[in-house]
PDBQT receptor file of N, H, CA, C and O in Angstrom, charges set to zero:
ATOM      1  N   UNK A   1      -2.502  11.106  -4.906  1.00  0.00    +0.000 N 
ATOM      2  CA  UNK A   1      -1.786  10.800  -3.689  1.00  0.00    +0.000 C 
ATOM      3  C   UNK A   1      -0.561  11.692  -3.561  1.00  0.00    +0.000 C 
ATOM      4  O   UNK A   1      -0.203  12.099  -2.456  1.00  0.00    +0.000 OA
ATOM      5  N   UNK A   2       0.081  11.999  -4.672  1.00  0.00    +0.000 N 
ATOM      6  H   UNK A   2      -0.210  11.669  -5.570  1.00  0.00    +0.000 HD
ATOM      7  CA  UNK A   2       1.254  12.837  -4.568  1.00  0.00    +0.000 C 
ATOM      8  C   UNK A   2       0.874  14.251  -4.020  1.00  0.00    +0.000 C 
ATOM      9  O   UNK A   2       1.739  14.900  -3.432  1.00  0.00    +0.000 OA
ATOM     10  N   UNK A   3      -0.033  14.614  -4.143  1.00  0.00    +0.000 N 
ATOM     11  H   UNK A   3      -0.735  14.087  -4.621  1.00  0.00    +0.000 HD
ATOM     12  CA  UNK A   3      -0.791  15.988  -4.219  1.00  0.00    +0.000 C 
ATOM     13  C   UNK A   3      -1.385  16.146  -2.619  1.00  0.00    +0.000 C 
ATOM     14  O   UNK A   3      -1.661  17.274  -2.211  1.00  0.00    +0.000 OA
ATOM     15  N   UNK A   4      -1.522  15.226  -1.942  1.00  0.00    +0.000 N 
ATOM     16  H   UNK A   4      -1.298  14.310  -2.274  1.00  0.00    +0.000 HD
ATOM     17  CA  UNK A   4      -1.924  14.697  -0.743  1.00  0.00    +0.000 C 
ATOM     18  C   UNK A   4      -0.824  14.878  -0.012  1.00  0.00    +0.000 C 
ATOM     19  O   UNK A   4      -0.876  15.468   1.067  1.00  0.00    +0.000 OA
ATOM     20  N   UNK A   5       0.349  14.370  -0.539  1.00  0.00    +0.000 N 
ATOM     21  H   UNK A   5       0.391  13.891  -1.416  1.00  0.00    +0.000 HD
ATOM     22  CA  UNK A   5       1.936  14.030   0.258  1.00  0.00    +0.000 C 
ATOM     23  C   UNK A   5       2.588  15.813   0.775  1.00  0.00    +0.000 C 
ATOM     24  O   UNK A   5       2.940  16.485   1.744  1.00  0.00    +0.000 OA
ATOM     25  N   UNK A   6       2.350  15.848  -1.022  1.00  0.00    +0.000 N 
ATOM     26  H   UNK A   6       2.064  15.303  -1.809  1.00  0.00    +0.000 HD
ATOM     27  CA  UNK A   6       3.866  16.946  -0.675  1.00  0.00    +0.000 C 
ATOM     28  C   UNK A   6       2.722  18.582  -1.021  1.00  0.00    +0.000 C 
ATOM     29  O   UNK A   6       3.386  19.614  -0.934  1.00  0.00    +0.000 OA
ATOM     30  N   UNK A   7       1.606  18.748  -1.276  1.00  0.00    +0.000 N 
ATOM     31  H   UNK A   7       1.066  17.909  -1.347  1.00  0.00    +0.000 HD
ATOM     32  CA  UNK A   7       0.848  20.026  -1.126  1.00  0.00    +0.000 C 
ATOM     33  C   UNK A   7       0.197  20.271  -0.015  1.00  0.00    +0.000 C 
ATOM     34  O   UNK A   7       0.336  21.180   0.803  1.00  0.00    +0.000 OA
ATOM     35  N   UNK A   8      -0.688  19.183  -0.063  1.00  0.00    +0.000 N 
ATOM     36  H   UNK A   8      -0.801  18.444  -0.727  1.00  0.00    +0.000 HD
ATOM     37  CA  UNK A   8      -1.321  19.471   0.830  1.00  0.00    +0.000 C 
ATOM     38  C   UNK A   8      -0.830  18.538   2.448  1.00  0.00    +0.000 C 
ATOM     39  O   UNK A   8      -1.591  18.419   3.408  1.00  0.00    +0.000 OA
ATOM     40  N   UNK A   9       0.106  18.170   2.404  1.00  0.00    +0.000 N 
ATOM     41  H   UNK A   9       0.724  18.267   1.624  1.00  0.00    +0.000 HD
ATOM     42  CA  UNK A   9       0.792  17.992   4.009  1.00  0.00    +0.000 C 
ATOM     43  C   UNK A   9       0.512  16.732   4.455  1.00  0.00    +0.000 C 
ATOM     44  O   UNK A   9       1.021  16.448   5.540  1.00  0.00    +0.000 OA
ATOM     45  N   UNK A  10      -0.061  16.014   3.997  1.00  0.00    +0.000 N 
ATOM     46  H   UNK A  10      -0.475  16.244   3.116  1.00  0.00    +0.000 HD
ATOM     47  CA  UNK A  10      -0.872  14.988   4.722  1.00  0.00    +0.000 C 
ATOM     48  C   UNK A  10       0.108  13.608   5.127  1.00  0.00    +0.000 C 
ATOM     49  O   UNK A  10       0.685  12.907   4.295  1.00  0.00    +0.000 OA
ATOM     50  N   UNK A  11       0.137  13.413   6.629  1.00  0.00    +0.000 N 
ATOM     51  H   UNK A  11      -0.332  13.982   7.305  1.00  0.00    +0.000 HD
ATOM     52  CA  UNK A  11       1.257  12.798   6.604  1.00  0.00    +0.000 C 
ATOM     53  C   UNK A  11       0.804  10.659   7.016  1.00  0.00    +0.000 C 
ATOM     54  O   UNK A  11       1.610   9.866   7.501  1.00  0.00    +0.000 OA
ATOM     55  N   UNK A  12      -0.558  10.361   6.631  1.00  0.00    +0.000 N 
ATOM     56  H   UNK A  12      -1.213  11.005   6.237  1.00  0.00    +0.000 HD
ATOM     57  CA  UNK A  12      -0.890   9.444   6.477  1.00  0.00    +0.000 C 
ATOM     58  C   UNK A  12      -2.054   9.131   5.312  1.00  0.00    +0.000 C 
ATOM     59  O   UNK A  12      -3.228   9.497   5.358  1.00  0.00    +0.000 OA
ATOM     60  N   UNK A  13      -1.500   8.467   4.410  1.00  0.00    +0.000 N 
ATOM     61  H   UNK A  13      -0.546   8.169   4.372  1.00  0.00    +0.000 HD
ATOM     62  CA  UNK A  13      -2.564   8.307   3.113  1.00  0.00    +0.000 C 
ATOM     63  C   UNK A  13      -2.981   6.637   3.141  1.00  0.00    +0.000 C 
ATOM     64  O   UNK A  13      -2.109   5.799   2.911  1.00  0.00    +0.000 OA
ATOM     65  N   UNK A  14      -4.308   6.260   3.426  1.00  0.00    +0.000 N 
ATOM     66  H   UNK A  14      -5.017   6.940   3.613  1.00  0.00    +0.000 HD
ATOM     67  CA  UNK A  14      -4.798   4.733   3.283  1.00  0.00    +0.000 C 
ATOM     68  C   UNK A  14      -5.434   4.589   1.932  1.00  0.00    +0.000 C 
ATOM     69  O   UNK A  14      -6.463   5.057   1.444  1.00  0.00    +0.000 OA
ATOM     70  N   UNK A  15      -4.341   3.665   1.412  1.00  0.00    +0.000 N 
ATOM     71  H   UNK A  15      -3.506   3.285   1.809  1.00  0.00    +0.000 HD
ATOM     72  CA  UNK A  15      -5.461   2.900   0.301  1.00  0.00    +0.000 C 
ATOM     73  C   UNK A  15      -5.959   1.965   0.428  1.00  0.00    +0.000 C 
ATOM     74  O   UNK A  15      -5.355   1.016   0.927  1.00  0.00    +0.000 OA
ATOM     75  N   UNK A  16      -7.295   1.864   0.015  1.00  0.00    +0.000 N 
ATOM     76  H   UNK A  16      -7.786   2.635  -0.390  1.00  0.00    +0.000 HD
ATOM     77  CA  UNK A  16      -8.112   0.265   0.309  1.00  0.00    +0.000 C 
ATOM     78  C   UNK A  16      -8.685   0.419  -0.831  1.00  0.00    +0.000 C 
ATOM     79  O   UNK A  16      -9.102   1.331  -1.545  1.00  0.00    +0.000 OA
ATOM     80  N   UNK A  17      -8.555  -1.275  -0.819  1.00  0.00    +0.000 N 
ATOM     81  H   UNK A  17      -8.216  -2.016  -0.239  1.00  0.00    +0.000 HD
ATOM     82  CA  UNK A  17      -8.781  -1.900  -2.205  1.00  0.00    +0.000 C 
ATOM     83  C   UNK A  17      -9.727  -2.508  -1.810  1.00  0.00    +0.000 C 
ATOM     84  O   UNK A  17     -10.078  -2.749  -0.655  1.00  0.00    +0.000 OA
ATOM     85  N   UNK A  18     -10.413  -2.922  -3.281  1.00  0.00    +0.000 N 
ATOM     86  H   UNK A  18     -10.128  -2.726  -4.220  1.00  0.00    +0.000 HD
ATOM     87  CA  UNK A  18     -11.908  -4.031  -3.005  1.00  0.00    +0.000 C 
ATOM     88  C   UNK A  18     -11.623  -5.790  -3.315  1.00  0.00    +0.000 C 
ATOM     89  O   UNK A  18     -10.590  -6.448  -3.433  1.00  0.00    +0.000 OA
ATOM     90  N   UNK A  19     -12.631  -6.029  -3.354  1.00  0.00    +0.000 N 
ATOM     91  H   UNK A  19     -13.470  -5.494  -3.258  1.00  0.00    +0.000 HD
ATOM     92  CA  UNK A  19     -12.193  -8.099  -3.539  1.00  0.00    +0.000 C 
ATOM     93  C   UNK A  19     -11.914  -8.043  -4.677  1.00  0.00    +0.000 C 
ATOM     94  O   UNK A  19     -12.679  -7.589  -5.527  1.00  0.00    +0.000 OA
ATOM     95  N   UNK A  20     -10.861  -8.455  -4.892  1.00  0.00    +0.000 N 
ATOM     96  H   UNK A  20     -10.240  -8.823  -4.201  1.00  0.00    +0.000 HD
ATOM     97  CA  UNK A  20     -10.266  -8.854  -6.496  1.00  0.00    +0.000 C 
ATOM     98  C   UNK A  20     -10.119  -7.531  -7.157  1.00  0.00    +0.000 C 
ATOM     99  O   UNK A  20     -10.619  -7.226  -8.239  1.00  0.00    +0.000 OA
ATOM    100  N   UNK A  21      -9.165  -6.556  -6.175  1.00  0.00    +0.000 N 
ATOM    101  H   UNK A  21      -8.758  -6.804  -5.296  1.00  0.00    +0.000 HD
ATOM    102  CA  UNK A  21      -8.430  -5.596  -6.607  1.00  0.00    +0.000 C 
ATOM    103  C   UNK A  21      -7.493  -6.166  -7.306  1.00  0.00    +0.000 C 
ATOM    104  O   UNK A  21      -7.056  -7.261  -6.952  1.00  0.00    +0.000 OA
ATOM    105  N   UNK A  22      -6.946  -5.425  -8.598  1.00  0.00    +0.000 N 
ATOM    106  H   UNK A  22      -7.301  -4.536  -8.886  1.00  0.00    +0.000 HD
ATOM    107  CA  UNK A  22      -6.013  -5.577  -9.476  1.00  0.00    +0.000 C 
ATOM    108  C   UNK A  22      -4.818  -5.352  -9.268  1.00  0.00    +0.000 C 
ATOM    109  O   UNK A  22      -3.854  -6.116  -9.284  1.00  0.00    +0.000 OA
ATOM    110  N   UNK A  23      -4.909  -4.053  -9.028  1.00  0.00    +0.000 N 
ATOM    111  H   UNK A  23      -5.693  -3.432  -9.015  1.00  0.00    +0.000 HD
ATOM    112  CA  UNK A  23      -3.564  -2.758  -8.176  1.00  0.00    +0.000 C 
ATOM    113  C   UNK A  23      -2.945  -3.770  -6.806  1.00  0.00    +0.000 C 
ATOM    114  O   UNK A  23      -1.740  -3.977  -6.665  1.00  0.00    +0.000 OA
ATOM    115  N   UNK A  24      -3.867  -4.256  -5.990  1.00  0.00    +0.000 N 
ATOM    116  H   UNK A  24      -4.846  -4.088  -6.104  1.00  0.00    +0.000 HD
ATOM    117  CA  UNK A  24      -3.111  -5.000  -4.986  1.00  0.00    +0.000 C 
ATOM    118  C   UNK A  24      -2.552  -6.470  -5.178  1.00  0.00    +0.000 C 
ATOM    119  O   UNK A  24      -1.592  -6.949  -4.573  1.00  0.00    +0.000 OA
ATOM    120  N   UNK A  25      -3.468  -7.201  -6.297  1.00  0.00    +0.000 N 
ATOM    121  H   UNK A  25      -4.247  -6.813  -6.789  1.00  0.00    +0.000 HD
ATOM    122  CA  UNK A  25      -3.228  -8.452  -6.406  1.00  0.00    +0.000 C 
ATOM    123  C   UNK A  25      -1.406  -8.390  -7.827  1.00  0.00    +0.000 C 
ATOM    124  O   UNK A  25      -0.531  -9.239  -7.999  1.00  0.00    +0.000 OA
ATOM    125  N   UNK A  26      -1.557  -7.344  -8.322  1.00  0.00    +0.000 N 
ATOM    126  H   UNK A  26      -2.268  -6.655  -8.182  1.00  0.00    +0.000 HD
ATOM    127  CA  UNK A  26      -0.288  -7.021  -9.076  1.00  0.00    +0.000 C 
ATOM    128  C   UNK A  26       0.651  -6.825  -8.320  1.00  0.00    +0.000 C 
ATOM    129  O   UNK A  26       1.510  -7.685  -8.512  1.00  0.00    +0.000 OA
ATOM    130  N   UNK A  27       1.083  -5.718  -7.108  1.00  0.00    +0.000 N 
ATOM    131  H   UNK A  27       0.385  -5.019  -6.953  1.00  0.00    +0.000 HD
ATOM    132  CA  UNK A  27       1.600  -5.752  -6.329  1.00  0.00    +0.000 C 
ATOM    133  C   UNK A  27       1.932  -6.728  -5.859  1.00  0.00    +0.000 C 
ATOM    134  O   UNK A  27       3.119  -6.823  -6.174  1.00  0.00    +0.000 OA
ATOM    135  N   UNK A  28       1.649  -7.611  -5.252  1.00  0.00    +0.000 N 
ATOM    136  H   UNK A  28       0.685  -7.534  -4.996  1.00  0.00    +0.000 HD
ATOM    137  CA  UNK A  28       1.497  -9.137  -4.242  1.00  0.00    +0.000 C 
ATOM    138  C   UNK A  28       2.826 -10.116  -5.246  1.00  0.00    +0.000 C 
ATOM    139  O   UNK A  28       3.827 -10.766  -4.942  1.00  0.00    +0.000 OA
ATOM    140  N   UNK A  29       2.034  -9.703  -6.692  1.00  0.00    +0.000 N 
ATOM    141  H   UNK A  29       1.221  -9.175  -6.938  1.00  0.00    +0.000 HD
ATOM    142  CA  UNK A  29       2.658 -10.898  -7.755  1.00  0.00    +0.000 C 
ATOM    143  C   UNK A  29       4.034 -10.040  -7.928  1.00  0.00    +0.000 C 
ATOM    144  O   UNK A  29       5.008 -10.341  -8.618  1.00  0.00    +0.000 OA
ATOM    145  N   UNK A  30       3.924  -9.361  -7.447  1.00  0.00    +0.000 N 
ATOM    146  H   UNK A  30       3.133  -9.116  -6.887  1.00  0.00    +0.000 HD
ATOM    147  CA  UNK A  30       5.545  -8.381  -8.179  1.00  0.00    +0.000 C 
ATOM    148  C   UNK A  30       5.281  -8.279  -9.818  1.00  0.00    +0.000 C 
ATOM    149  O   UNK A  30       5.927  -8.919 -10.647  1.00  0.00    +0.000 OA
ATOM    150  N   UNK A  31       4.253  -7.391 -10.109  1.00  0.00    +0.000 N 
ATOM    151  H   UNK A  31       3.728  -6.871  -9.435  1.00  0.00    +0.000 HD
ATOM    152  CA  UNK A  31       4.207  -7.306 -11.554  1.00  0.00    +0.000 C 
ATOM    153  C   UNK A  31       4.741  -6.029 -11.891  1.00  0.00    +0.000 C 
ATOM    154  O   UNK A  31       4.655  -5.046 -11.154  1.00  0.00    +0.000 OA
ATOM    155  N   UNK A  32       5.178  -6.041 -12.776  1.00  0.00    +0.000 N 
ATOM    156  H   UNK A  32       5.248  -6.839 -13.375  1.00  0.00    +0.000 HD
ATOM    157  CA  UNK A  32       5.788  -5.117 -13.591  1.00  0.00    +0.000 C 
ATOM    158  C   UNK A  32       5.536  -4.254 -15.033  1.00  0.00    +0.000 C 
ATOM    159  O   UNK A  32       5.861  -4.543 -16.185  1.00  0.00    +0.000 OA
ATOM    160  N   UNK A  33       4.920  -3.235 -14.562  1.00  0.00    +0.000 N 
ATOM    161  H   UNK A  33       4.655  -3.000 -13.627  1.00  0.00    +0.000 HD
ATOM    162  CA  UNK A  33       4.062  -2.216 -15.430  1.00  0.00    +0.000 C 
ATOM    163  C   UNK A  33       4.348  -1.312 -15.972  1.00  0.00    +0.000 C 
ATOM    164  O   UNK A  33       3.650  -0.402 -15.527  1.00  0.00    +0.000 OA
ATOM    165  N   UNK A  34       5.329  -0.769 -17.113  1.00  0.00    +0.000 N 
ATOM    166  H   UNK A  34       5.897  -1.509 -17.474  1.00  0.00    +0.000 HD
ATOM    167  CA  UNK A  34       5.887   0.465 -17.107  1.00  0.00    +0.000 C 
ATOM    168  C   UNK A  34       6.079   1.296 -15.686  1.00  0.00    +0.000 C 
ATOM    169  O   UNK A  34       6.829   0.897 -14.795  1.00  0.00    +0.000 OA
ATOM    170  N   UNK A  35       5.335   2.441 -15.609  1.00  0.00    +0.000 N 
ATOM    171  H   UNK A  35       4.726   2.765 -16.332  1.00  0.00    +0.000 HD
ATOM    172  CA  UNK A  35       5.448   3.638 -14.616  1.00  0.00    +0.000 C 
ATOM    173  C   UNK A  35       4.590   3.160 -13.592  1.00  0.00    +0.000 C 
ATOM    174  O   UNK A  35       4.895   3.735 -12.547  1.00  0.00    +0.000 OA
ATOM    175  N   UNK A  36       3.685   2.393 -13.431  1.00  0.00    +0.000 N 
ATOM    176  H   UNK A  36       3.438   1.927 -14.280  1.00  0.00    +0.000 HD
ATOM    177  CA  UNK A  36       3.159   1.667 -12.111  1.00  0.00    +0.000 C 
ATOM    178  C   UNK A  36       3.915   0.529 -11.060  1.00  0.00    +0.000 C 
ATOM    179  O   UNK A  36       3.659   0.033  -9.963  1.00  0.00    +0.000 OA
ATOM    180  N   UNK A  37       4.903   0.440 -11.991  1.00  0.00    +0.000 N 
ATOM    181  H   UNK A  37       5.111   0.843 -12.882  1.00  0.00    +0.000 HD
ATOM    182  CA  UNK A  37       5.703  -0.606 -10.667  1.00  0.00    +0.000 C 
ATOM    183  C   UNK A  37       6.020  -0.192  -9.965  1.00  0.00    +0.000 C 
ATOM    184  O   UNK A  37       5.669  -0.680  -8.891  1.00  0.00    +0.000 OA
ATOM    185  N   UNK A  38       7.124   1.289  -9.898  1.00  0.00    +0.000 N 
ATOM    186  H   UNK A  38       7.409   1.685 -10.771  1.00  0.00    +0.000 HD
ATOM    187  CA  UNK A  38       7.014   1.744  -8.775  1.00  0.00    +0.000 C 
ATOM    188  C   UNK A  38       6.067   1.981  -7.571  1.00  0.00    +0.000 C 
ATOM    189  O   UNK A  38       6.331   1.989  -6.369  1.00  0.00    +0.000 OA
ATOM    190  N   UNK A  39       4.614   2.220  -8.372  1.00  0.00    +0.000 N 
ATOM    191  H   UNK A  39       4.399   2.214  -9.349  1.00  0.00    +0.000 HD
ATOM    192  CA  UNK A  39       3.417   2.282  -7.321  1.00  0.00    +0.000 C 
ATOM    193  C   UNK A  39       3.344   1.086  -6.761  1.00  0.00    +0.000 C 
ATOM    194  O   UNK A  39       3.161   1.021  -5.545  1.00  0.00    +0.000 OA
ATOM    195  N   UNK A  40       3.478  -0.132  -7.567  1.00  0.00    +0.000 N 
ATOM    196  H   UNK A  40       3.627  -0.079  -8.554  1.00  0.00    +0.000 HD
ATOM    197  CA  UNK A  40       3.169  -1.209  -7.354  1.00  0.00    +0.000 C 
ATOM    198  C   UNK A  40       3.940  -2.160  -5.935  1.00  0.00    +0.000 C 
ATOM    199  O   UNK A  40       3.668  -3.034  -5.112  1.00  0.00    +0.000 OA
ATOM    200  N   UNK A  41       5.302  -1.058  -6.472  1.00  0.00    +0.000 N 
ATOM    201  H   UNK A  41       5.523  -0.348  -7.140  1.00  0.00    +0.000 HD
ATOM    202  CA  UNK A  41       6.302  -1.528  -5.138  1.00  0.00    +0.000 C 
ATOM    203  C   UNK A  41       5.868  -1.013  -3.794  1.00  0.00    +0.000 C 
ATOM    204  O   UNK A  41       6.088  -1.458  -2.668  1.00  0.00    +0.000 OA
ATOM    205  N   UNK A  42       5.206   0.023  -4.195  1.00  0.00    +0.000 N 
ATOM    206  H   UNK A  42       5.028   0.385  -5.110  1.00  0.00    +0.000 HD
ATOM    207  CA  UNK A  42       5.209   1.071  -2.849  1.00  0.00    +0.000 C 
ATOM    208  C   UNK A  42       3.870   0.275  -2.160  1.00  0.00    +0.000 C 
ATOM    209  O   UNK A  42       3.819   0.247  -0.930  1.00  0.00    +0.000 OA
ATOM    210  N   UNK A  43       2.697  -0.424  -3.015  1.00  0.00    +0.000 N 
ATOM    211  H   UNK A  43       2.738  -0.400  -4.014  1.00  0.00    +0.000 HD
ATOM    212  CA  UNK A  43       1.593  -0.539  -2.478  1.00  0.00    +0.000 C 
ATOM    213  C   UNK A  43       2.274  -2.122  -1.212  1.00  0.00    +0.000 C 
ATOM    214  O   UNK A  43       2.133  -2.417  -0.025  1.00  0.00    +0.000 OA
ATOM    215  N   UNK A  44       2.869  -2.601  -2.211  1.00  0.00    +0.000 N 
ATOM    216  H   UNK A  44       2.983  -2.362  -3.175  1.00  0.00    +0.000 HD
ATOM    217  CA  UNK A  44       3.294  -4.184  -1.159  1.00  0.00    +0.000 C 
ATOM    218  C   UNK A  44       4.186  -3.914  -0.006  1.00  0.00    +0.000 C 
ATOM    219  O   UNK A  44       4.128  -4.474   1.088  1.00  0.00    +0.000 OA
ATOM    220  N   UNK A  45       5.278  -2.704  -0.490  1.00  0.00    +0.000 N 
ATOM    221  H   UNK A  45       5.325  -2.248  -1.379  1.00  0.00    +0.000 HD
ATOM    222  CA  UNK A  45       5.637  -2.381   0.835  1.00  0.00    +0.000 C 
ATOM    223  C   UNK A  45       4.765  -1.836   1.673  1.00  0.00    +0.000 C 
ATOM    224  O   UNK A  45       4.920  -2.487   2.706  1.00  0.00    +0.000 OA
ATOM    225  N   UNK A  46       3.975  -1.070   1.855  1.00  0.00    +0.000 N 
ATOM    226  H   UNK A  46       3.850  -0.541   1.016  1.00  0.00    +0.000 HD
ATOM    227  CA  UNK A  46       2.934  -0.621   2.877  1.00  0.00    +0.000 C 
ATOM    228  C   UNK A  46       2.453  -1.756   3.114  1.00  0.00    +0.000 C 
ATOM    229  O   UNK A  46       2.557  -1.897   4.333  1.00  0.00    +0.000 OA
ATOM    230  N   UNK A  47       1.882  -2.856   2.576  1.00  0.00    +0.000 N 
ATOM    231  H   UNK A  47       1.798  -2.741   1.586  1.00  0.00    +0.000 HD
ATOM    232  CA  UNK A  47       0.577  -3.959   2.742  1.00  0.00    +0.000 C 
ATOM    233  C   UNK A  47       1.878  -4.973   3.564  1.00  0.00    +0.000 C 
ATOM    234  O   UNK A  47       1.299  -6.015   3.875  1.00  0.00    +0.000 OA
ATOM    235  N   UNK A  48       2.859  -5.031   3.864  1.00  0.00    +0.000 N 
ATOM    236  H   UNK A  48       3.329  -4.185   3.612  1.00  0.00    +0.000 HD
ATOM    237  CA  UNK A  48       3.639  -5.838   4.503  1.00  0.00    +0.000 C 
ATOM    238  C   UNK A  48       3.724  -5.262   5.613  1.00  0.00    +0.000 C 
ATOM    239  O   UNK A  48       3.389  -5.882   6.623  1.00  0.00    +0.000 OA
ATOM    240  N   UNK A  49       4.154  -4.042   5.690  1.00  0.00    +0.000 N 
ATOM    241  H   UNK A  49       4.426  -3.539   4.869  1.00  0.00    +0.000 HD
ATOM    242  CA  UNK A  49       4.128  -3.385   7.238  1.00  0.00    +0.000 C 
ATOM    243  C   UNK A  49       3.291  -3.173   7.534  1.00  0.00    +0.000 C 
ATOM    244  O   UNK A  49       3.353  -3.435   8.735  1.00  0.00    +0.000 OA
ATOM    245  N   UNK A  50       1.889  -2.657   7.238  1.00  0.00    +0.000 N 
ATOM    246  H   UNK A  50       1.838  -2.444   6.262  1.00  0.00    +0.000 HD
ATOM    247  CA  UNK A  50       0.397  -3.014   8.023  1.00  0.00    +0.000 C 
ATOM    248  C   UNK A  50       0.021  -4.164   8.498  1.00  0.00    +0.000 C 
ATOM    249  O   UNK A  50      -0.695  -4.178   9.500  1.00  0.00    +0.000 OA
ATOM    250  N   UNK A  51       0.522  -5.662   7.726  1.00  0.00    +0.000 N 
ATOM    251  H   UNK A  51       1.103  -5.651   6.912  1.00  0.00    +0.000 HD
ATOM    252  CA  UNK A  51       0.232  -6.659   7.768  1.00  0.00    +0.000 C 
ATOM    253  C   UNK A  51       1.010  -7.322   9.636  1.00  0.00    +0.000 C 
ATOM    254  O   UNK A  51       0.556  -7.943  10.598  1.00  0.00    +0.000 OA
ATOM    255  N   UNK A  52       2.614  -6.572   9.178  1.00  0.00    +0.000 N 
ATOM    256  H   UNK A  52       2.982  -6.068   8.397  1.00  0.00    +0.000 HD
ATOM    257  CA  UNK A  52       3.105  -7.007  10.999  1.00  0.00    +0.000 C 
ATOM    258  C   UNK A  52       2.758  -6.184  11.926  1.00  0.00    +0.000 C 
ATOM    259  O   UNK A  52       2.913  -6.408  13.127  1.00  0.00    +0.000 OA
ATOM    260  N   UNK A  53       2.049  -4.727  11.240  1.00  0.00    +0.000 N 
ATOM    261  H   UNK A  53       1.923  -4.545  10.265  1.00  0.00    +0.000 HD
ATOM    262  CA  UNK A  53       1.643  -3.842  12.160  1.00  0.00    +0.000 C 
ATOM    263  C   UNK A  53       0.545  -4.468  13.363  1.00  0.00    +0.000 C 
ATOM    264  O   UNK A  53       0.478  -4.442  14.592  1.00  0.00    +0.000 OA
ATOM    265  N   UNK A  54      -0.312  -5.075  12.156  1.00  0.00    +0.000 N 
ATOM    266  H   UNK A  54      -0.257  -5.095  11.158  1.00  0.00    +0.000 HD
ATOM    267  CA  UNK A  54      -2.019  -5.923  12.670  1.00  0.00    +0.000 C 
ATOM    268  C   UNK A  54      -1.632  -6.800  13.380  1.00  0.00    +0.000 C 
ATOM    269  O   UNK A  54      -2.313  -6.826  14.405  1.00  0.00    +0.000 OA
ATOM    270  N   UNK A  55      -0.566  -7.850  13.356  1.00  0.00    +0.000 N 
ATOM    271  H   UNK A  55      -0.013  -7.828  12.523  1.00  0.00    +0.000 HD
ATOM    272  CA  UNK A  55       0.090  -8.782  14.112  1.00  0.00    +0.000 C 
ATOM    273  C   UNK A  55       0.053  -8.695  15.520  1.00  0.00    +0.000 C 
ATOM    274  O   UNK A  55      -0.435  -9.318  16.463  1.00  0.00    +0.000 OA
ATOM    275  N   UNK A  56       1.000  -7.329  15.245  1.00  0.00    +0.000 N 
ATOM    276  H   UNK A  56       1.397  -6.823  14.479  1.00  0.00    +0.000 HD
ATOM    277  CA  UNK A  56       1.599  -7.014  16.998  1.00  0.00    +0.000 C 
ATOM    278  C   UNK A  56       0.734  -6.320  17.378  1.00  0.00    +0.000 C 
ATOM    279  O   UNK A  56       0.661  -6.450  18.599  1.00  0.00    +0.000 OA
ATOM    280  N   UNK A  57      -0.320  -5.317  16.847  1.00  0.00    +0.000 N 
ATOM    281  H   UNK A  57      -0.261  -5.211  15.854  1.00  0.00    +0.000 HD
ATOM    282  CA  UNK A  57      -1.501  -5.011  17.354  1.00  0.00    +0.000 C 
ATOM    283  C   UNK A  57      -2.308  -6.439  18.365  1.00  0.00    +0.000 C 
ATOM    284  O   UNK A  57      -2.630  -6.464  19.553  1.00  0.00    +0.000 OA
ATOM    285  N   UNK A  58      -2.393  -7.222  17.562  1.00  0.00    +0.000 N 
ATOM    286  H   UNK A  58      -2.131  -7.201  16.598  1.00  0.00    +0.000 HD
ATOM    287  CA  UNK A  58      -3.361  -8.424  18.199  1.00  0.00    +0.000 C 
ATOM    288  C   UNK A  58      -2.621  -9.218  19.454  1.00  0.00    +0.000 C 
ATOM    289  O   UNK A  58      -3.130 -10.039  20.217  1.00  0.00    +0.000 OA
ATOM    290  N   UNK A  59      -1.292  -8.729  19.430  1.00  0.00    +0.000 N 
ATOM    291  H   UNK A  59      -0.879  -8.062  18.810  1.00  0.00    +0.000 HD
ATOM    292  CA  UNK A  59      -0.954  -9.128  20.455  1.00  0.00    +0.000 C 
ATOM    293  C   UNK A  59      -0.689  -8.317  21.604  1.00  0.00    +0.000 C 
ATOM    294  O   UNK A  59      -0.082  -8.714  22.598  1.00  0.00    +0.000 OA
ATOM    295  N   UNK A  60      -1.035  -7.473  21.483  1.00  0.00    +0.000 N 
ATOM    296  H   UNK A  60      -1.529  -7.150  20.675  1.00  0.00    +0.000 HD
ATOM    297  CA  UNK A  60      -0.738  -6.145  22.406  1.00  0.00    +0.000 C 
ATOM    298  C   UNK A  60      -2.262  -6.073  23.522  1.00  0.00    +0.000 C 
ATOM    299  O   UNK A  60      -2.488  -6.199  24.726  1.00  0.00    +0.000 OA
ATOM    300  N   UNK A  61      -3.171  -5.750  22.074  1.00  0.00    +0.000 N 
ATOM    301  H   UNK A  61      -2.988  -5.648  21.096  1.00  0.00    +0.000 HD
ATOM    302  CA  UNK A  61      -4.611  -5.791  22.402  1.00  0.00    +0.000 C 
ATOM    303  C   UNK A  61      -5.130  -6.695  23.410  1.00  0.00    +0.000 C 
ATOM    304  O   UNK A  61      -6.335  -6.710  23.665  1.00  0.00    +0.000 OA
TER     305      UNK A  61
């Protein structure tokens, strides 16, 4: 993903997870992983603003 960001330009990256993703359900719990929490932070902040994104989408729509 870093390699995505800052080489190759890309200025929207989606991660999707499957049922009883780990990576997202850690996130959610605020777990704390050595060098993945930071990811971990970054994944719940995105999954919160998609989440009011979808909101006001449905109400727009």
């Amino acid at each position: 993903m870093e390699c995505a960001a800052s080489v190759a330009g890309s200025k929207l990256i989606l991660v999707l997870g499957h049922s009883e993703c780990g990576a997202v359900k850690g996130a959610c719990d605020s777990v704390e992983v050595g060098n993945l929490t930071s990811t971990l932070a970054n994944i719940l902040e995105r999954s919160t603003l998609l989440s009011g994104l979808a909101g006001w989408l449905r109400k727009v729509i």
